[in-house]
N, C-alpha and C positions, 0 to 999 in steps of 0.2 A: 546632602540628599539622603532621603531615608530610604532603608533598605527594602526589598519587598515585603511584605506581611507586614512589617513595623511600624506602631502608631509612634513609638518614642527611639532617638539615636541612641539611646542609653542601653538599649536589649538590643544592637545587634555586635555583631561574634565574627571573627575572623572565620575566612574560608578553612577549610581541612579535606587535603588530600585523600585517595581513597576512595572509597562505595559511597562517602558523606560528604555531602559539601555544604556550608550551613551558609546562610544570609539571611542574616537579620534572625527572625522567628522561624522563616522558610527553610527547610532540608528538602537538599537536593542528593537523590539517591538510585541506586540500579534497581530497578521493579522485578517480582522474581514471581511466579504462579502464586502465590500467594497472597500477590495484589490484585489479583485477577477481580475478586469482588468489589475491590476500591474502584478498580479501573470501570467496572460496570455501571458503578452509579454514578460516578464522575461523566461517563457518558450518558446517563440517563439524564443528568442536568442538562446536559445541552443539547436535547432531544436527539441523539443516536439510537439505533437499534440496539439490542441485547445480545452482543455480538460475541458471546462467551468462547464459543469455537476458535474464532478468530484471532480474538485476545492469543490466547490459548496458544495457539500453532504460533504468531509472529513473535513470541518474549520466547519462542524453542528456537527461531532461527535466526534472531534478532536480539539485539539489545535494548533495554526499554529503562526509562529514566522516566520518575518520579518527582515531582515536587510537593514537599509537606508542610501544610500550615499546623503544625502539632501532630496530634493524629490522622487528622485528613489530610488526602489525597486531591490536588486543589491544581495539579497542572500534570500534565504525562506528553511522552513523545518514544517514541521507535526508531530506530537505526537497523537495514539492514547491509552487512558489508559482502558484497560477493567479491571473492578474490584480495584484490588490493588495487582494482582499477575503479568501481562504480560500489554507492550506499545509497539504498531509497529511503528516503526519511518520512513517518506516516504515525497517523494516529496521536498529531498534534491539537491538545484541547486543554484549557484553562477554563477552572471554573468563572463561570458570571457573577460572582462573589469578589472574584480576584482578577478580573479584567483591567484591562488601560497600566498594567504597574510593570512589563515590557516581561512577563514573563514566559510569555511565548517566544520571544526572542532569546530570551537564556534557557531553555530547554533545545531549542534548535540548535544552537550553537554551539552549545556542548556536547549534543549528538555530534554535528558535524567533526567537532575536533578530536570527537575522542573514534571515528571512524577512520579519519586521515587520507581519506579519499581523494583523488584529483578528480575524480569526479561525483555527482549529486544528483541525484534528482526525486521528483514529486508530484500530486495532480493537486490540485492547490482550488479551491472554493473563491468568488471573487471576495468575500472579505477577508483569506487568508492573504491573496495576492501579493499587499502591498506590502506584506512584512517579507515574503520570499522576496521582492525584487530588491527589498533593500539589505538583503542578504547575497544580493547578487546573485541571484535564480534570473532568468529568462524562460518567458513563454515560448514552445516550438508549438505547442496547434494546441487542438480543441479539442476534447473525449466526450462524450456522452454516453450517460448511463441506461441503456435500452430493458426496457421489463416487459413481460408477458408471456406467453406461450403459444412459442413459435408453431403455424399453421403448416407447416411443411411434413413430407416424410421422409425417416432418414435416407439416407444417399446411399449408403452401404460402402462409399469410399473408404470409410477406414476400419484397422482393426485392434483389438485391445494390443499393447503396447508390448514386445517381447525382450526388445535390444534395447534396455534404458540407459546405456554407457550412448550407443550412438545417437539417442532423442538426447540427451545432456550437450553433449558435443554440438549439434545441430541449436540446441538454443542459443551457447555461449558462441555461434556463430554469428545469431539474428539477433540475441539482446546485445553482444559486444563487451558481454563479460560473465565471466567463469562463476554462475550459480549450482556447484555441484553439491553441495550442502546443502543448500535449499531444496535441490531435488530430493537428497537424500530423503525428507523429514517430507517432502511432499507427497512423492510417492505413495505414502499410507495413508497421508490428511486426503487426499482427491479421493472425489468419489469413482471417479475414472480416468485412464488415459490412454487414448488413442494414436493411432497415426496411420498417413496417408504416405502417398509415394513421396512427395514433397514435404510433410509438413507433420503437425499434429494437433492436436486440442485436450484440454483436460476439463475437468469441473470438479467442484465440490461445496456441499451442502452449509450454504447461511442462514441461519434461520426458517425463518418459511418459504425460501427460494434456492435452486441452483444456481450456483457463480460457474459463467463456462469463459476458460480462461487457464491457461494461454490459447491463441490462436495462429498456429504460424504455419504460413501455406504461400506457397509460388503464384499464387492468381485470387483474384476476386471468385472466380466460378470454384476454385479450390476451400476457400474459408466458409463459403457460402456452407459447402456438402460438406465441412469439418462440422460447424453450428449446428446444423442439423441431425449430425450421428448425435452430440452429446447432449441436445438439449431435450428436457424430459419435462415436461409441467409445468408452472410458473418459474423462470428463469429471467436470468441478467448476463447481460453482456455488456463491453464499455468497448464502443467503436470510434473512432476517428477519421475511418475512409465514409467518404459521402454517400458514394455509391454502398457501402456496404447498409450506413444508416438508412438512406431509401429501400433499401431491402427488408432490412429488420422491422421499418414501421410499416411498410405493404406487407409484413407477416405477421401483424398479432404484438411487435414488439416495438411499442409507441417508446421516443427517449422520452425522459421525464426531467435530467439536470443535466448541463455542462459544466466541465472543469479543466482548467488549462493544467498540462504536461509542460512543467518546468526545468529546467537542465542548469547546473553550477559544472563550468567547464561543455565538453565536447562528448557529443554521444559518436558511438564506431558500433561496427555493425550492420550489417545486412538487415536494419529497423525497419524497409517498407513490405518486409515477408511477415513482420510480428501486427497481424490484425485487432487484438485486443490483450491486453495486458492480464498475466493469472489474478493477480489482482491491485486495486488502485495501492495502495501499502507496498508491494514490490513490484511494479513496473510491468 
């Protein structure tokens, strides 16, 4: 069997331990801000947005792995570990140059191992689907990505954020694992963060939209008045509750794609208080 990238058996190389893992032609390696502009066009291949911010912020709190066909950048994937209970694994793409040769499956995989997680998870596209389930991911529901500019007035339920030790605490409550690091690095990437008696919301700036996100609140009429404080002008949310989707599209914020939330292993947690995800990439 020939190695990926490899026209001939003759060029390819033993694996090597470390930041370098070679196969065949292909190096497999730790992506560092520096690959930021590989990673950019690599997604501009397979029609993503220009996600530089993003990039950005998830290889500070994340681990992010590279695949190279020489000098280019030809496959990538993110590992994020909170704790040592839960890793979201995101930002999975192989160039269409180098498709069908299973290298999405060795990027994933190698995340996963080198996270060491008992548990996984992801929002998976249905062509990515079939390589999660054979990775042993299962679907738990459905998310949709809602866009537009919500017609509502704020609620005034909430207020900028003072106590971030006990909003931290509160989310490793409802996601079910300890992302205090992430908050760390969040905290200054969000354009805002709020909170309510129950609950909270953040947002921050993608491109030519705000992501509002996390949403964690004790009732539907509670996430409703959370959306509302943070959302400001063209905006996205990724909802799951029905009722909340029927909300969002009776207000200006029609979904536009679904993607299944996949789980390797068992979610814990108080997850029916978490209404939308900070972002698809970490949960």
């Amino acid at each position: 069997m020939l190695a990926a990238g490899t026209d001939s058996p003759h060029r390819s190389k033993k694996p090597v331990d470390g930041t370098g893992v070679l196969v065949g032609v292909t190096v497999l390696r730790t992506l560092t801000s520096a690959d930021v502009p590989a990673c950019l066009a690599l997604a501009a291949d397979r029609d993503w947005p220009p996600e530089e911010a993003k990039w950005r912020f998830l290889l500070r709190v994340g681990t992010g792995f590279g695949l190279f066909d020489g000098p280019r950048l030809v496959g990538t994937t993110i590992i994020t570990r909170f704790g040592d209970e839960h890793a979201a694994v995101s930002m999975v793409l192989v160039a269409p140059s180098h498709g069908r040769r299973g290298l999405g499956r060795r990027l994933v995989e190698h995340a996963l191992g080198h996270a060491g997680t008992p548990v996984a998870s992801l929002f998976a596209t249905p062509f990515g689907k079939p390589l999660y389930e054979r990775l042993g991911f299962r679907s738990v529901g459905v998310v949709a990505g809602h866009f537009g500019t919500l017609d509502v007035p704020r609620s005034g339920v909430s207020v900028p954020v003072e106590d971030r030790d006990h909003l931290v605490k509160l989310d490793a409550a409802v996601f079910g694992a300890d992302r205090s690091a992430m908050w760390e690095s969040y905290f200054d990437f969000a354009r805002e963060v709020r909170v309510s008696p129950d609950g909270f919301a953040a947002s921050w700036r993608n491109t030519d939209r705000l992501m509002l996100g996390p949403i964690v609140a004790g009732s539907l009429a509670e996430a409703k008045a959370l959306i509302s404080d943070v959302a400001d002008g063209p905006s996205r949310v990724d909802a799951g509750d029905p009722a909340l989707r029927a909300w969002l599209t009776e207000h200006g914020m029609p979904a536009r794609f679904e993607v299944d939330l996949m789980v390797r292993g068992e979610f814990s947690g108080a997850r029916e208080r978490l209404w939308a995800p900070l972002m698809q990439a970490l949960g």
